[in-house]
C-alpha positions in Angstrom: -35.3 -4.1 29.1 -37.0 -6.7 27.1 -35.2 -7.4 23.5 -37.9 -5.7 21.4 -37.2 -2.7 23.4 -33.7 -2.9 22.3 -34.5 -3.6 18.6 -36.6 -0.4 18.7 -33.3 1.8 19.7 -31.0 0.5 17.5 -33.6 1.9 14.8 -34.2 4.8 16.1 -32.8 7.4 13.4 -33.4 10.5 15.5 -31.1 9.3 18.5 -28.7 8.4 16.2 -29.0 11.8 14.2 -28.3 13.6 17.7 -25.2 11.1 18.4 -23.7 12.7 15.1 -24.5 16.5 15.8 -22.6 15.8 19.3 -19.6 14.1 18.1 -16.5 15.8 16.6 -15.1 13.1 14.9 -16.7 10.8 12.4 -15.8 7.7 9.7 -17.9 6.3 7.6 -17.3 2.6 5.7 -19.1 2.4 2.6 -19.8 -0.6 0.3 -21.3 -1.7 -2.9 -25.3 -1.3 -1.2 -24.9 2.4 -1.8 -23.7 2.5 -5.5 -26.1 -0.1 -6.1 -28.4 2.5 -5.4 -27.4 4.7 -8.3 -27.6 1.8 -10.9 -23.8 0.6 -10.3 -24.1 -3.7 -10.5 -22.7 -5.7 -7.5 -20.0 -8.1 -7.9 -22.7 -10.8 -5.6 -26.4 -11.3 -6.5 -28.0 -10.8 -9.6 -25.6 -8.3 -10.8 -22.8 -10.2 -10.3 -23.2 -11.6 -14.1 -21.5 -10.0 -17.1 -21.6 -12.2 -20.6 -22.4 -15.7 -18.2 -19.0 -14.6 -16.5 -18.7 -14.6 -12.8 -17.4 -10.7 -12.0 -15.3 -12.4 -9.4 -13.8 -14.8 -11.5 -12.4 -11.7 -13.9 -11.1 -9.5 -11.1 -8.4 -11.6 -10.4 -4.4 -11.6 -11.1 -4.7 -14.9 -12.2 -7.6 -14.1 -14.8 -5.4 -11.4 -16.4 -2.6 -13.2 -16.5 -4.9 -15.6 -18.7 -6.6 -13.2 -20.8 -5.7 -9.5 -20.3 -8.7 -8.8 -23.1 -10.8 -10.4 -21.7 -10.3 -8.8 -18.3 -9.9 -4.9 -19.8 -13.4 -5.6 -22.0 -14.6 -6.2 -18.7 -13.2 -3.3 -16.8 -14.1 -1.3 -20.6 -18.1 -2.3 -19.9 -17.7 -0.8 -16.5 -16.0 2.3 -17.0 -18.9 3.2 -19.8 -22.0 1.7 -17.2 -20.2 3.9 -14.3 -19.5 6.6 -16.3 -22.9 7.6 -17.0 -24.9 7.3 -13.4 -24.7 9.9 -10.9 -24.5 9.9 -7.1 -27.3 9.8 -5.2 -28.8 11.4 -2.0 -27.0 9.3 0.0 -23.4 10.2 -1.5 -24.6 13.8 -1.6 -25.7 13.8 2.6 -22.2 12.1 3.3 -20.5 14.9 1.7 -22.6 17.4 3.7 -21.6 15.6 7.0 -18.3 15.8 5.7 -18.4 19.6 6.3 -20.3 19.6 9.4 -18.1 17.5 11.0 -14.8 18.8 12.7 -12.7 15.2 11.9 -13.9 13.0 9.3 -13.0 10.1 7.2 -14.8 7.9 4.3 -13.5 4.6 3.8 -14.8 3.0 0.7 -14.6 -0.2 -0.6 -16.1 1.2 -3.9 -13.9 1.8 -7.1 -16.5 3.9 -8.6 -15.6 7.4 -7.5 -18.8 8.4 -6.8 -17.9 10.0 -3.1 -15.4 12.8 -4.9 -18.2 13.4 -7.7 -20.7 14.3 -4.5 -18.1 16.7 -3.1 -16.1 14.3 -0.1 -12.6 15.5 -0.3 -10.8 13.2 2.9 -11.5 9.5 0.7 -9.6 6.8 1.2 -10.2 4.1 -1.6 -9.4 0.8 0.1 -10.0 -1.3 -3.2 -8.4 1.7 -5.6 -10.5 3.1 -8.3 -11.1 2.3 -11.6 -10.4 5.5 -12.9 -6.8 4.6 -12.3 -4.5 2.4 -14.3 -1.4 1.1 -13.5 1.7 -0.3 -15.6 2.8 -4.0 -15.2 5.8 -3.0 -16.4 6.8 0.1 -14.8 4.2 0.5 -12.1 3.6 3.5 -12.8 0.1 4.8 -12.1 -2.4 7.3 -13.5 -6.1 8.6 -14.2 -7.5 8.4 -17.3 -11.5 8.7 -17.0 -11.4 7.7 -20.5 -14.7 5.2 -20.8 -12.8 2.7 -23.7 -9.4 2.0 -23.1 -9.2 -0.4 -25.7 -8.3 -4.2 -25.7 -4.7 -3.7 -24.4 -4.2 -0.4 -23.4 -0.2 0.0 -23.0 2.0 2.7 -20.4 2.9 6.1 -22.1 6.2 5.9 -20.0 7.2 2.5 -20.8 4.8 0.4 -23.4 3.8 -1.7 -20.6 0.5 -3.8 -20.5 -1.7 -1.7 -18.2 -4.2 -3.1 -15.6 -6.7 -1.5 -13.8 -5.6 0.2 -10.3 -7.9 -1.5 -8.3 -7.8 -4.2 -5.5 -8.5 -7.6 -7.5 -9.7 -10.7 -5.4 -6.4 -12.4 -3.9 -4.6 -9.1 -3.7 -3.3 -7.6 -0.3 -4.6 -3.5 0.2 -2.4 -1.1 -0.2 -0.7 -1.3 4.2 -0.4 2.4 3.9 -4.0 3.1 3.5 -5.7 0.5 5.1 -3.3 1.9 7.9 -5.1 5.6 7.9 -8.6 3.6 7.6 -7.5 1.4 11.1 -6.2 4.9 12.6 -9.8 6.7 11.5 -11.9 4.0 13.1 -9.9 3.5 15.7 -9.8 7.3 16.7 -13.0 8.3 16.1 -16.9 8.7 18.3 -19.4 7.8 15.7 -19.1 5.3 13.0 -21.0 5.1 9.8 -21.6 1.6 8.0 -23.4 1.7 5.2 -24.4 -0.4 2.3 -22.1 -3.2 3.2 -22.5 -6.9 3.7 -19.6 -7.0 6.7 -18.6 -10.0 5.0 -15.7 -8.8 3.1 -12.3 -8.8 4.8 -10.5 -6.6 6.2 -12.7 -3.7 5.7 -15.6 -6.4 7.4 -13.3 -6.1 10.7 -13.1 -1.7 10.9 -16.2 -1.7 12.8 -15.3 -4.0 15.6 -12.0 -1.9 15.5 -14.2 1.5 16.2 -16.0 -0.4 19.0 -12.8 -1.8 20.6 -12.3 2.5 20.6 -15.2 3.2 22.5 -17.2 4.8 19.0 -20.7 4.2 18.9 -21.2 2.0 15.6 -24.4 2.4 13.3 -25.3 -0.1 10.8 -27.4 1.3 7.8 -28.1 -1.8 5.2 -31.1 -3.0 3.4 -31.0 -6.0 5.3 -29.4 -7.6 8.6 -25.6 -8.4 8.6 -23.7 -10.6 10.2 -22.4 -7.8 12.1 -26.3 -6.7 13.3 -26.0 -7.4 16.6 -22.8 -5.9 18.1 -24.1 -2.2 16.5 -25.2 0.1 18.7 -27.8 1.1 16.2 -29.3 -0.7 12.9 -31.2 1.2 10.3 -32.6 -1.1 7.8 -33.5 0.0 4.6 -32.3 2.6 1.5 -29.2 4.7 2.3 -30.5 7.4 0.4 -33.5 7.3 2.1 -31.9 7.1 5.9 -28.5 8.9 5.3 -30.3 12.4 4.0 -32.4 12.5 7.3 -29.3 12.3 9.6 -28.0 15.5 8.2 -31.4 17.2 7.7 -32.0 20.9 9.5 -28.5 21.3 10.7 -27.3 24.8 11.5 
């Protein structure tokens, strides 16, 4: 079969569409590509720029450690921007799949909760969520969706300086659920991965993990990744113009 041959399957969205209506268990690895979508800036590219800062030199311990106001204005300028977008088509056809589909798991490397305002329910937020703070003092952590926390927002328990409850650059995940995500991939016939540079470890490595498994892997990304050419199929272009289609006309 000659290699344009092969090219042409890996895009081919309907094949792919019937893969999913056959399998009974599904997970899905999301990334910034499909918040980007809805208006949410990337931490790489043009986006990655707040006030001629570097996002990734902010979201680090060592930043806040240096200049906790700094940091929480920030994480304050995010929680307003994310605050006021709204999923889009792709969030809203991964929720439907959820519910089509006997077993299924979303692994996000998003903080923006944008998969539990489309209706997913089984989420596992690899790099936490920025709707959740956490005491440096106590370590005690909550929700508060609230979009201004203030310069130096401090524990109700304790008084403690809080931080944001997310993953920061340096930081180990959370072993208990990057476990479940490991288990999902691992376990499961179809793998979503969408909007994601596979660059990123180790959420960069959960789709070798589902092949080792046996899953068939699909790749949906605006552009080729480094991970292009182990996936059994490779849709290039807008997730919420490919996603929608996969879960189109079901019964």
């Amino acid at each position: 079969m000659a290699a344009s041959d092969l090219d042409y399957m890996k895009g081919d969205i309907q094949a792919l569409r019937k893969t999913l209506m056959n399998a009974e268990s599904v997970a899905v690895l999301t990334g910034a590509g499909i918040s980007a979508e809805s208006g949410v800036p990337t931490f790489r590219g043009e986006g990655g720029l707040w006030r001629n800062y570097r996002a990734t030199d902010l979201a680090t311990p060592e930043a806040f450690e240096r200049d906790p106001e700094l940091v929480w204005e920030f994480y304050n300028w995010r929680r307003k921007l994310i605050g006021g977008v709204q999923c889009n088509a792709a969030h809203h056809a991964l929720a439907r799949l959820e519910n089509l589909i006997a077993k299924f798991t979303l692994i996000t490397q998003n903080v923006d909760g944008l998969h539990f305002q489309a209706g997913n329910r089984n989420v596992l937020e690899i790099h936490g969520s920025i709707w959740r703070v956490r005491c440096t003092r106590c370590h005690l952590t909550t929700t508060d969706r609230s979009p201004d926390l203030g310069p130096r927002p401090v524990c109700g328990s304790c008084g403690g300086l809080l931080r944001p409850a997310v993953v920061w650059f340096g930081e180990a995940l959370d072993p208990e659920i990057l476990g479940k995500a490991v288990e999902a991939v691992r376990s499961c016939q179809v793998m979503l991965v969408i909007g994601t540079s596979s660059i990123v470890q180790p959420a960069a490595s959960l789709s070798l993990e589902a092949k080792s498994g046996g899953a068939v892997v699909a790749e949906i990304n605006l552009e080729a990744t480094p991970h292009s050419r182990f996936m059994d199929f490779a849709l290039h272009g807008k997730a919420g113009e490919i996603v929608p289609r996969l879960v189109e006309d079901w019964s």
